[in-house]
C-alpha positions as CSV (number, residue, x, y, z in Angstrom):
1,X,-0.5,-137.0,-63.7
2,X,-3.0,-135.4,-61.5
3,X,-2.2,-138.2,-58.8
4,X,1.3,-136.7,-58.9
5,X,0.2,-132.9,-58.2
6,X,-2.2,-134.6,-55.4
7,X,0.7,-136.6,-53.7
8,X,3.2,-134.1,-54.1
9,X,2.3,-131.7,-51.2
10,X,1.5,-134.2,-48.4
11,X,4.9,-136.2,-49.6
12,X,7.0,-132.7,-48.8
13,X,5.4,-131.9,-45.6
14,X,5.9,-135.4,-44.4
15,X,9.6,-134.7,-45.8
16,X,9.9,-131.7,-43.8
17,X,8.1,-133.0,-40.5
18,X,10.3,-135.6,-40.1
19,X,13.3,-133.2,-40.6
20,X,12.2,-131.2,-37.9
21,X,11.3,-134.1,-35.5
22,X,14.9,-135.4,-36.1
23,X,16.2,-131.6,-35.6
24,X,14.4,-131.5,-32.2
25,X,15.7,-134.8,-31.3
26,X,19.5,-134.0,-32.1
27,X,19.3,-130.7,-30.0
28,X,17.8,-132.5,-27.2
29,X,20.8,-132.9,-24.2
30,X,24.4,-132.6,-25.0
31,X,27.0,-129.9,-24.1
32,X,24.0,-127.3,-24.3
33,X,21.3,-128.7,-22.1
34,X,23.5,-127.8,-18.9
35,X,22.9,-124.2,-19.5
36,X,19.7,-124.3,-21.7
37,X,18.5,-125.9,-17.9
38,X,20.0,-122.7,-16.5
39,X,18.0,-120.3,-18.0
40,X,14.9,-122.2,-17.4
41,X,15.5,-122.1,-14.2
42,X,16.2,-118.5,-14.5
43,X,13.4,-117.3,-16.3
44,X,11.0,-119.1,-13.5
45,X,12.7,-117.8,-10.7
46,X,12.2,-114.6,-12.5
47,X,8.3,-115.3,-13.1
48,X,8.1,-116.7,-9.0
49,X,9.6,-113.7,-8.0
50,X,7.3,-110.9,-9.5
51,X,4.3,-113.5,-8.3
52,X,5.5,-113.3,-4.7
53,X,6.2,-109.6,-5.1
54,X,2.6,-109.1,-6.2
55,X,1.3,-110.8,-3.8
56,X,2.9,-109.3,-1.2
57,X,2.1,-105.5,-2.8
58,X,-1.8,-106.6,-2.9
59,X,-1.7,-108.2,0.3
């Protein structure tokens, strides 16, 4: 029986990994990734904009 308890966890986070891989792959595109895109391109404009306005207030 100790095989079992030694098994046991590596065989429920493989269990779990794979449920998450297959989670990320499911998400990945569709009707969302039009506006997931969007903000990711907003939140870098943001970021390139307070790096240029840094740079400009340094200069």
């Amino acid at each position: 029986m100790d095989y079992v308890s030694a098994l046991l966890p590596p065989v429920v986070m493989a269990v779990f990994f794979v449920g998450v891989i297959r989670v990320i792959v499911k998400t990945q595109g569709g009707a969302n990734k039009a506006k997931e895109d969007a903000v990711v391109d907003a939140a870098l404009a943001r970021v390139e904009g307070a790096r240029q306005a840094s740079a400009r207030g340094d200069g």
